[in-house]
N, C-alpha and C positions, 0 to 999 in steps of 0.2 A: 754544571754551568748555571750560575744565579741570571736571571735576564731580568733590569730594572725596567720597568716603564712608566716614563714621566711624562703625566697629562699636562699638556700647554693649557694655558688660559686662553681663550681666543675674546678678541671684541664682541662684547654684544652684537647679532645683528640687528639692525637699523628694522625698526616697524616697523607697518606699512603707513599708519598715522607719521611716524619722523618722516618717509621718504615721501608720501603725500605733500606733507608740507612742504619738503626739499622744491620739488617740482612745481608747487604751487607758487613758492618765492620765486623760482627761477623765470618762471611765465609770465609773472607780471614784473619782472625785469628785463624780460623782452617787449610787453607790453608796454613798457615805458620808455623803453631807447625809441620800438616805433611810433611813439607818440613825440618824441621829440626829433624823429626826423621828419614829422609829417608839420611839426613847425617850421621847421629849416625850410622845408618846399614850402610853404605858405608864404612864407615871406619873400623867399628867391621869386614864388610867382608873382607877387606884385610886383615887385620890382622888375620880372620879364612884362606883367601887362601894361607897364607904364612906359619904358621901353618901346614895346612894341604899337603900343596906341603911337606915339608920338611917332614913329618911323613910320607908320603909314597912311598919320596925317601931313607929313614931310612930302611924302610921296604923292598922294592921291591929291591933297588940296582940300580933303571935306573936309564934312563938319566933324567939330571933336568926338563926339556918342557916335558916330558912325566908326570911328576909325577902334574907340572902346569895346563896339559890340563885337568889332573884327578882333582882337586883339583878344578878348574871352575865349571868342568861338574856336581861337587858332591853338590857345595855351589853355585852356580849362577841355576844350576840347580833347588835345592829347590826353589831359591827364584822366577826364572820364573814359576814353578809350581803352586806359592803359589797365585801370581799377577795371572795368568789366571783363577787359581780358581774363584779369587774376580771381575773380570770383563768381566763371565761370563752375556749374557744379558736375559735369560729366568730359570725357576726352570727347565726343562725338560732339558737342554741342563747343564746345573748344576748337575743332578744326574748323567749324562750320563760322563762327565766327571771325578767325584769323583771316580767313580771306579777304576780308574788308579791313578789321582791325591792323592788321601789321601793313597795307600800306597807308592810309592814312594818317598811323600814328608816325611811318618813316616822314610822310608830307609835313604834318605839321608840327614836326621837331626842326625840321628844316624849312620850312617857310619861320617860326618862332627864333631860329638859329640866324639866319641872313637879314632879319629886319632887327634883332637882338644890337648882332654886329654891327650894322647900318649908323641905328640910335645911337649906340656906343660911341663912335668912331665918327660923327655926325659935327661935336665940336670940338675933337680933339686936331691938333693944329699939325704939327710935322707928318709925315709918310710914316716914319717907325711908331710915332705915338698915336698913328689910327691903326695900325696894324696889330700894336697892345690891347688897343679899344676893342679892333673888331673880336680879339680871341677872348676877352671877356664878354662879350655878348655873344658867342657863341658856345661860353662855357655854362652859362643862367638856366639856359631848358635843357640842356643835360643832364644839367644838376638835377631842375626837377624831377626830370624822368628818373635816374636814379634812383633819386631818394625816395619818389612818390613809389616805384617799385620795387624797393627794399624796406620800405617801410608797412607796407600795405602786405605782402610777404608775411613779417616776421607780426606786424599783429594779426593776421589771418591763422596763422599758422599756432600763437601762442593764445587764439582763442578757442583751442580746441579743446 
């Protein structure tokens, strides 16, 4: 009994220089979706701090920079809450934080969410099209949070 044996050709493997690179393209195409959703919230949060200044100058009666610094402090506020959550460097120092951070950032999603809707809905004219209004103005600081935490996420993570 003659027994042939035919050597396959296999693919080269990938070097660590190819797959270096491989990962290195891949990273800063994470780097760059998170930079482009760290626009998207930029902009969404103007448009929440514009929004929200004007619905609590609605409300309160002050002066314009007063109802501004409110409207920073409520919406810039969450989103530096949210950022130090995530670039916290230990678990211990993580839990110790969350105690203050997760509810304040639930507060001021929802103080941002109800004066969002308010603004929104503020001179929209029928019952169903301030009802439209308000779930647009409470989709604006959603958004940011999301995206401020998917973004911040995925370049944190593709800056390793």
């Amino acid at each position: 009994m003659n027994a042939t044996v035919h050597v396959l050709k296999t693919a080269p493997k990938a070097t660590r220089q190819t797959r270096g690179r491989r990962i290195t393209a891949r990273l800063h195409r994470q780097r760059l979706a998170a930079v482009g959703l760290g626009l998207v919230a930029t902009v969404l949060t103007g448009l929440s701090l514009s929004h929200l200044a004007h619905g609590i100058e609605i409300v309160t009666h002050g002066a314009g920079w007063e109802s501004w610094c409110m409207a920073v402090g409520i919406d810039l506020g969450f989103v530096a809450l949210e950022l130090s959550q995530i670039a916290v460097t230990t678990d211990t120092l993580r839990r110790k934080v969350a105690v203050y951070v997760k509810p304040a950032i639930i507060g001021t999603l929802c103080g941002s969410a109800v004066m969002n809707a308010f603004a929104f809905a503020a001179n929209a004219g029928e019952l169903y099209m301030q009802v439209i209004a308000s779930g647009f103005g409470v989709a604006v600081p959603l958004l940011v949070y999301a995206l401020t935490r998917i973004g911040a996420t995925l370049y944190l993570d593709g800056s390793k």
